[in-house]
Structures are given as structure tokens and as C-alpha cells.
N, CA, C and O of each residue as an XYZ file, in Angstrom:
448
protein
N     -77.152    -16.468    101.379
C     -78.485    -16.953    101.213
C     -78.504    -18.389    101.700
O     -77.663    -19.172    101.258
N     -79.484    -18.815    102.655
C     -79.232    -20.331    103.528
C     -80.564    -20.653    103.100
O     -81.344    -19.700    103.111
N     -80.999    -21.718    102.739
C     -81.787    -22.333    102.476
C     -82.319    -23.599    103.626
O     -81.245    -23.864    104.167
N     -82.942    -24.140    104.016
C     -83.303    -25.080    104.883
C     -84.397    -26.244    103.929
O     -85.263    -26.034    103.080
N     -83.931    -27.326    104.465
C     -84.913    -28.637    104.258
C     -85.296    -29.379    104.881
O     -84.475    -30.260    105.134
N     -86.431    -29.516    105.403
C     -86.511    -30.937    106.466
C     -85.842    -32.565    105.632
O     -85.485    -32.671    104.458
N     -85.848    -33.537    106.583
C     -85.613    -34.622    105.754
C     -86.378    -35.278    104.462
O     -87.515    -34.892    104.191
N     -85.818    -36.139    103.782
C     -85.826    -36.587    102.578
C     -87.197    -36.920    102.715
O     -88.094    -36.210    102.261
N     -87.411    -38.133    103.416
C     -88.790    -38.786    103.190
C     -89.818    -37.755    103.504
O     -90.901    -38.316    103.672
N     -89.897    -36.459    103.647
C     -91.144    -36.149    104.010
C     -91.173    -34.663    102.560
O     -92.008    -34.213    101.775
N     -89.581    -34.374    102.947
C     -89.356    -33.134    101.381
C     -88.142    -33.688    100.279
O     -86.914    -33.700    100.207
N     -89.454    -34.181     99.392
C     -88.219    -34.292     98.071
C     -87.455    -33.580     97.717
O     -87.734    -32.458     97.295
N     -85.968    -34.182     97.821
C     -84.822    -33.054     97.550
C     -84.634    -32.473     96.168
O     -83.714    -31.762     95.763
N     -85.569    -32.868     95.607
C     -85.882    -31.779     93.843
C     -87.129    -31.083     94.386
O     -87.738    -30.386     93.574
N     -87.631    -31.166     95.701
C     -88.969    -30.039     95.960
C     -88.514    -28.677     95.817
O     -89.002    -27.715     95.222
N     -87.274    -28.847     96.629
C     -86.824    -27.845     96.852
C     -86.528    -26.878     95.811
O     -87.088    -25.800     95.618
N     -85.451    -27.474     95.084
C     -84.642    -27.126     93.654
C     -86.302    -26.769     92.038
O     -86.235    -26.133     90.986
N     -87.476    -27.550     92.670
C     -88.266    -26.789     91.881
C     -89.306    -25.640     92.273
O     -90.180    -25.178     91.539
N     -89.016    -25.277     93.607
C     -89.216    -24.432     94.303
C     -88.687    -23.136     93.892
O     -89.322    -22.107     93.660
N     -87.328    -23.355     93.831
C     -86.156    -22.473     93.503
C     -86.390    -21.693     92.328
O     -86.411    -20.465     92.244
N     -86.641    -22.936     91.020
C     -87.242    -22.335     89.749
C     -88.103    -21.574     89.828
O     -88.029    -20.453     89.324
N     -89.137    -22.012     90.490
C     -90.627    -21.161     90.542
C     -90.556    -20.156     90.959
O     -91.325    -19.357     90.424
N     -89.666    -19.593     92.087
C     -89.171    -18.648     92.115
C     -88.431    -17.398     91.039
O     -88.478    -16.230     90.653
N     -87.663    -18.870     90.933
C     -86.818    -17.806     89.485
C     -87.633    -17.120     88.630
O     -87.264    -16.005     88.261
N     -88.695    -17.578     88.236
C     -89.651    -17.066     87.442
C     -90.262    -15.302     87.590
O     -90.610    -14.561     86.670
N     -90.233    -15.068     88.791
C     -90.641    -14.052     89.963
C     -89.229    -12.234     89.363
O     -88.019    -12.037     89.466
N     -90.077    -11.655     88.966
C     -89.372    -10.377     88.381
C     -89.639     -8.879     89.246
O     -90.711     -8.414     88.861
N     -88.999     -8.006     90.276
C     -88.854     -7.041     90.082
C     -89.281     -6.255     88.786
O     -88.292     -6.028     88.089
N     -90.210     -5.872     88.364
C     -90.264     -4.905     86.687
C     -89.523     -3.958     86.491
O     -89.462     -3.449     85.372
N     -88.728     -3.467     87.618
C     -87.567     -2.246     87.353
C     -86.431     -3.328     87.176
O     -85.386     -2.847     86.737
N     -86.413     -4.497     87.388
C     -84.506     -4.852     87.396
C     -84.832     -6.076     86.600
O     -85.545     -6.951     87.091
N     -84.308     -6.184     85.311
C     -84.094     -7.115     85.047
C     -83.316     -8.874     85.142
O     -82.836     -9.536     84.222
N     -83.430     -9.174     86.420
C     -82.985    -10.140     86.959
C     -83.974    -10.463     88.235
O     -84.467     -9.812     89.156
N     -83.996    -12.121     87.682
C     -85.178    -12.566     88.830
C     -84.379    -12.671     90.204
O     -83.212    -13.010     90.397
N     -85.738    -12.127     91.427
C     -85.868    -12.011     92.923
C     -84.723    -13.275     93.187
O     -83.751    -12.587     93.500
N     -84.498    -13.946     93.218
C     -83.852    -15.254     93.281
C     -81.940    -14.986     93.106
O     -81.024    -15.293     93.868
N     -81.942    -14.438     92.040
C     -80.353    -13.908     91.267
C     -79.929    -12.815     92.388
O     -78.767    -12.673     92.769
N     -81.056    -12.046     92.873
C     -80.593    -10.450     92.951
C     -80.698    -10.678     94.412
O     -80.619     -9.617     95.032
N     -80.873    -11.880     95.268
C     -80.320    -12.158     96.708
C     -81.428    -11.587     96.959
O     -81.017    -10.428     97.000
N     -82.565    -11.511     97.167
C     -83.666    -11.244     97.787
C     -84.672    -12.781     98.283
O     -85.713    -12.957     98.917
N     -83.982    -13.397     97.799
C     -84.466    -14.789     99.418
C     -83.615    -15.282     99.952
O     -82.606    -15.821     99.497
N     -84.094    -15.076    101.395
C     -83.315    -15.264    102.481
C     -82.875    -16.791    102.651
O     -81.787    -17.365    102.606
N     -84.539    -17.309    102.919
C     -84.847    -18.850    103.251
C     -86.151    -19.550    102.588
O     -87.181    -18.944    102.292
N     -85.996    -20.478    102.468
C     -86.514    -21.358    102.034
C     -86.903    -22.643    102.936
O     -85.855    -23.250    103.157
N     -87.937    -23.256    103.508
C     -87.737    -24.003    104.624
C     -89.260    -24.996    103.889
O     -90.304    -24.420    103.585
N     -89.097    -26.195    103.761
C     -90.020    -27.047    103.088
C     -90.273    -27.764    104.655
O     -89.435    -28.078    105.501
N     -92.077    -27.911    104.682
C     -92.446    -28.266    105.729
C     -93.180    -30.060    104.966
O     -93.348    -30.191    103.754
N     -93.453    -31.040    105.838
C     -93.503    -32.645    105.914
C     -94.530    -32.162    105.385
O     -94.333    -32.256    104.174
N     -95.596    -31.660    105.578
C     -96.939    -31.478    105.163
C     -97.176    -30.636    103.805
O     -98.345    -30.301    103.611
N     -96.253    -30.263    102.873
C     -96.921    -29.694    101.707
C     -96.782    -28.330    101.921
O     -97.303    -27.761    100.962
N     -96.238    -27.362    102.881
C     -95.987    -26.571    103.759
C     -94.633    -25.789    103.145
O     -93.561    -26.391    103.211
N     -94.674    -24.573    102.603
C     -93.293    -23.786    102.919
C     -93.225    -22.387    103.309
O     -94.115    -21.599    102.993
N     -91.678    -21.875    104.331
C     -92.321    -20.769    104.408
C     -91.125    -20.929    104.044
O     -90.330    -21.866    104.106
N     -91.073    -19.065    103.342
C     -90.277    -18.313    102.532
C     -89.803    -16.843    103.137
O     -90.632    -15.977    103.417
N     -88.761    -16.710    103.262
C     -88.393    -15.365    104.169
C     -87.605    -14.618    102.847
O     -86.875    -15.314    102.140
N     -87.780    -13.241    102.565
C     -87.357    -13.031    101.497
C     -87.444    -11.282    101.984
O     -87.929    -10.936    103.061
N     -87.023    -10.565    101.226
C     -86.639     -8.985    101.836
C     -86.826     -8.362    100.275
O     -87.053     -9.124     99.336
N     -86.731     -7.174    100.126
C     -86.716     -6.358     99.087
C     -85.666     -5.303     98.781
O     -84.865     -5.271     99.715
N     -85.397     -4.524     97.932
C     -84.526     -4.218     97.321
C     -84.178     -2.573     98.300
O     -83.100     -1.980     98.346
N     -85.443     -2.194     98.958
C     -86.198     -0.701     99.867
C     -87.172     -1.041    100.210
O     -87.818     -1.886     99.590
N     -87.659     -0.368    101.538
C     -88.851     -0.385    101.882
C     -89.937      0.212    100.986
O     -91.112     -0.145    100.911
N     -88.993      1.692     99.980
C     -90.141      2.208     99.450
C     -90.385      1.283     98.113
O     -90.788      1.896     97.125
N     -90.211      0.082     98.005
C     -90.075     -0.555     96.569
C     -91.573     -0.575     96.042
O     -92.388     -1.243     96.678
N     -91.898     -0.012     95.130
C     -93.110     -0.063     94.536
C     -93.572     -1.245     94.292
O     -94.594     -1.154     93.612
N     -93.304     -2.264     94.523
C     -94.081     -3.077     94.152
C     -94.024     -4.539     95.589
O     -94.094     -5.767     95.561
N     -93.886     -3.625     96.536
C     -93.562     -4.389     98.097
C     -94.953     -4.865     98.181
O     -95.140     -5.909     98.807
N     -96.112     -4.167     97.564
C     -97.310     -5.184     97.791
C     -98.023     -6.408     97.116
O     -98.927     -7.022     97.682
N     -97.531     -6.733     95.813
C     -97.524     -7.219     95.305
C     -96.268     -8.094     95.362
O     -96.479     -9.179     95.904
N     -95.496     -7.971     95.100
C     -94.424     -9.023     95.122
C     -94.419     -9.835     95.543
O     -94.194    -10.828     94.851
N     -94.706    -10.009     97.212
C     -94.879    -11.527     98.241
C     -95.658    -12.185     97.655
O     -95.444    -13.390     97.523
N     -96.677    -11.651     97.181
C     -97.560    -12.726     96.939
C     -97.776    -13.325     95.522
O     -98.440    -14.324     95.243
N     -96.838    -12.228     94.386
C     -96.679    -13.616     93.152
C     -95.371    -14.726     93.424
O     -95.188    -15.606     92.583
N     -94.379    -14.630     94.772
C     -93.733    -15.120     95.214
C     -94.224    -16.167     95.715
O     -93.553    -17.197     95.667
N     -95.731    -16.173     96.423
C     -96.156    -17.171     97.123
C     -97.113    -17.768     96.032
O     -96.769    -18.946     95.934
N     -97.941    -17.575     95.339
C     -98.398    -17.918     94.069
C     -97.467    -18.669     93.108
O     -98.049    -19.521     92.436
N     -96.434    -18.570     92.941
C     -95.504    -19.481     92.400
C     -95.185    -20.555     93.189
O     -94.819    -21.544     92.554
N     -95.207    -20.635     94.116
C     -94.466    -21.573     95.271
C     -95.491    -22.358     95.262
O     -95.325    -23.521     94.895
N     -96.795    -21.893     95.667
C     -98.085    -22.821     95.882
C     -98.289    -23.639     94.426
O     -98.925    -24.693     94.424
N     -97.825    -23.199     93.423
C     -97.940    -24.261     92.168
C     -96.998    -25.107     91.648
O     -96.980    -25.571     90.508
N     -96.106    -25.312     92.659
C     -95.390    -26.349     92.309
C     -95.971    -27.404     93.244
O     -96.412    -27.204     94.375
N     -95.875    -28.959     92.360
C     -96.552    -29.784     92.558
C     -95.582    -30.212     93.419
O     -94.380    -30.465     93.339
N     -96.826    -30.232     94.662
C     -96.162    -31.062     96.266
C     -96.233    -30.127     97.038
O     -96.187    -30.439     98.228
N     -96.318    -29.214     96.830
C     -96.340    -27.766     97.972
C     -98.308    -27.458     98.156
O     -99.051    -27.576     97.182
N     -98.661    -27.196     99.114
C     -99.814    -27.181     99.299
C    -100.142    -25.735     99.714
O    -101.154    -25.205     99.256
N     -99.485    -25.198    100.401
C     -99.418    -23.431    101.087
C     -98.202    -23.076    100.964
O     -97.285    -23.865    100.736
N     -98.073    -21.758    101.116
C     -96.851    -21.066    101.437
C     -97.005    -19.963    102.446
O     -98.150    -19.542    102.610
N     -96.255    -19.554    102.987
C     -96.372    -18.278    103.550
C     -94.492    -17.691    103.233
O     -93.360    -18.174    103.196
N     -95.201    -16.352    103.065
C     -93.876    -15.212    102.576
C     -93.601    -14.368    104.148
O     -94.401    -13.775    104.871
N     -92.770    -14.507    104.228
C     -92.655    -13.284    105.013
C     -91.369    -11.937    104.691
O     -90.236    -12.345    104.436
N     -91.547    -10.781    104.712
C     -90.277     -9.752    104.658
C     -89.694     -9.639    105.438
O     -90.389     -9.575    106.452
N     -88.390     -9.538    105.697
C     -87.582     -9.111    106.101
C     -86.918     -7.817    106.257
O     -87.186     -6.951    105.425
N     -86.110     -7.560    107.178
C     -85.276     -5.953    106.316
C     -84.435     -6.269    107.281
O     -84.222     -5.144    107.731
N     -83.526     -7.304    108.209
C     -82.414     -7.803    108.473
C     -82.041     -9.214    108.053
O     -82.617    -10.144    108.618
N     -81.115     -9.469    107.097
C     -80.200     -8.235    107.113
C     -81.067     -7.336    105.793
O     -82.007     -7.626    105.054
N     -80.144     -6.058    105.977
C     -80.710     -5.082    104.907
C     -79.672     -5.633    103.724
O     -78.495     -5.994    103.738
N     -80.935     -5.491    102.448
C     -79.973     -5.986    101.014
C     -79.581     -4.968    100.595
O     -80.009     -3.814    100.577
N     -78.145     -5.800    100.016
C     -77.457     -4.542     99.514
C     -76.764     -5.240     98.457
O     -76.546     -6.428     98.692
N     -76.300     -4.711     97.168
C     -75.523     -5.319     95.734
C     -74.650     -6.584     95.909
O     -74.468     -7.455     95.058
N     -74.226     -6.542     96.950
C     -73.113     -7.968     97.453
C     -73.900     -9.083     97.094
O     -73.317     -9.722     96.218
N     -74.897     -9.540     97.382
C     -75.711     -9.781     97.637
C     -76.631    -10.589     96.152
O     -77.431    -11.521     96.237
N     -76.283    -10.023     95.149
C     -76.676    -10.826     93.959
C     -75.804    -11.929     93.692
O     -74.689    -12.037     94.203
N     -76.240    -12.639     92.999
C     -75.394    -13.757     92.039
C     -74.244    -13.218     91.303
O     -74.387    -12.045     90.959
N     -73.341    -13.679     91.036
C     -72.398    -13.249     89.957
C     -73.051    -13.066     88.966
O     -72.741    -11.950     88.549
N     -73.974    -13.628     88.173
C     -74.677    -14.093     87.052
C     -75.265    -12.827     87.444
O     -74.257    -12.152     87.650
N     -76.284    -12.063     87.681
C     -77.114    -11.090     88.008
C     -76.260     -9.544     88.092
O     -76.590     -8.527     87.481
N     -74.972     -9.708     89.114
C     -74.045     -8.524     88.551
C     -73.728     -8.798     87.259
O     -74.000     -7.790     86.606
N     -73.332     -9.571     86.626
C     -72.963     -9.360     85.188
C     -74.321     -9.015     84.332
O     -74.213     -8.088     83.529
N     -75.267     -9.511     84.407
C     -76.701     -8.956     83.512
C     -76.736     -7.576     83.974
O     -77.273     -6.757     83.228
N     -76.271     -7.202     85.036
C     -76.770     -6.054     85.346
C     -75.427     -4.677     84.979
O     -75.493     -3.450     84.905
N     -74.629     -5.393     84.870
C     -73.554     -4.454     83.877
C     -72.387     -3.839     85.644
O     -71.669     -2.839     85.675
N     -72.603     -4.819     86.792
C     -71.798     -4.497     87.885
C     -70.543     -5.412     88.269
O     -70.251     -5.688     89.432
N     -69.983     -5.757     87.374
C     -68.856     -6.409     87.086
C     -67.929     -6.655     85.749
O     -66.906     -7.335     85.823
């Protein structure tokens, strides 16, 4: 998971890291572990202007809740103070697969 930042003076380097949270917040309702733990964002890229885009993938294409998801993803992002827009985009390269979570997230999830 690679994350990107433009420079300091234009993205506070806690923008990012409360970005991250706001994210964390963000639940799959079948898996108990937030989008964030379970390696489903790719990137993270904070733009000078208040600006982020977010590249992030899902668990299947058939994931029930692929229509909704981006956008309480981007709804979180847009409310952290300093971020002005977001845009989400999906992915499906690479394709996610269990490697791919946090340690912390295999262990909640009983895969270690």
C-alpha cells in the first residue's frame, strides 16, 4: 500500500495521517475490519489545493456494497478539515487478495 504527498507547505503532513483515520472509520458490513486494515487503499495523493484523490479497490467485483462504498470513502475524506474534494477511484489491479491486510486485521479476523 504506497501512499503519496505533495510537499509540506502546501499538504500538512498530519493531513494526511488524518485522512488515514477518516478512512479508518469506513466499514465493509460483512468484515469486521475497516477498508484501511483489510488493504483496500491503494493511494492516497493530497493535492496543494484542498484536493485528494484516493485509489482504492474492493474485496470482488460482485461486492455488494461496490456502490456505496466509494462514496462513504469520499464523504469521510471531504470532512476532514483542509480537504475540500475528493475523488475515489476503483481499481481491480492489482487484484486484492488476504496478503494484503494488516497484521492487526488478520488477527481480528482469526487468519493468523
Amino acid at each position: 500500500m504506497e501512499t503519496q504527498t505533495l510537499p509540506s507547505e502546501t499538504a500538512p503532513a498530519d493531513l494526511e495521517s488524518q485522512i488515514v483515520e477518516a478512512i479508518k472509520t469506513v466499514f465493509d458490513p460483512e468484515i469486521p475490519v475497516n477498508i484501511y486494515e483489510m488493504g483496500l487503499i491503494y493511494n492516497i495523493a493530497v493535492g496543494d489545493n484542498g484536493h485528494v484523490d484516493v485509489i482504492m479497490t474492493l474485496t470482488s467485483p460482485a461486492c455488494p456494497v461496490a456502490g456505496t462504498l466509494p462514496i462513504d470513502v469520499q464523504h469521510k475524506v471531504e470532512g476532514v478539515p483542509g480537504v475540500e474534494t475528493c475523488d475515489v477511484d476503483i481499481v481491480w489491479d492489482p487484484v486484492w487478495n488476504p496478503s494484503m491486510m494488516s497484521e492487526a486485521a488478520r488477527l481480528e479476523l482469526g487468519l493468523l
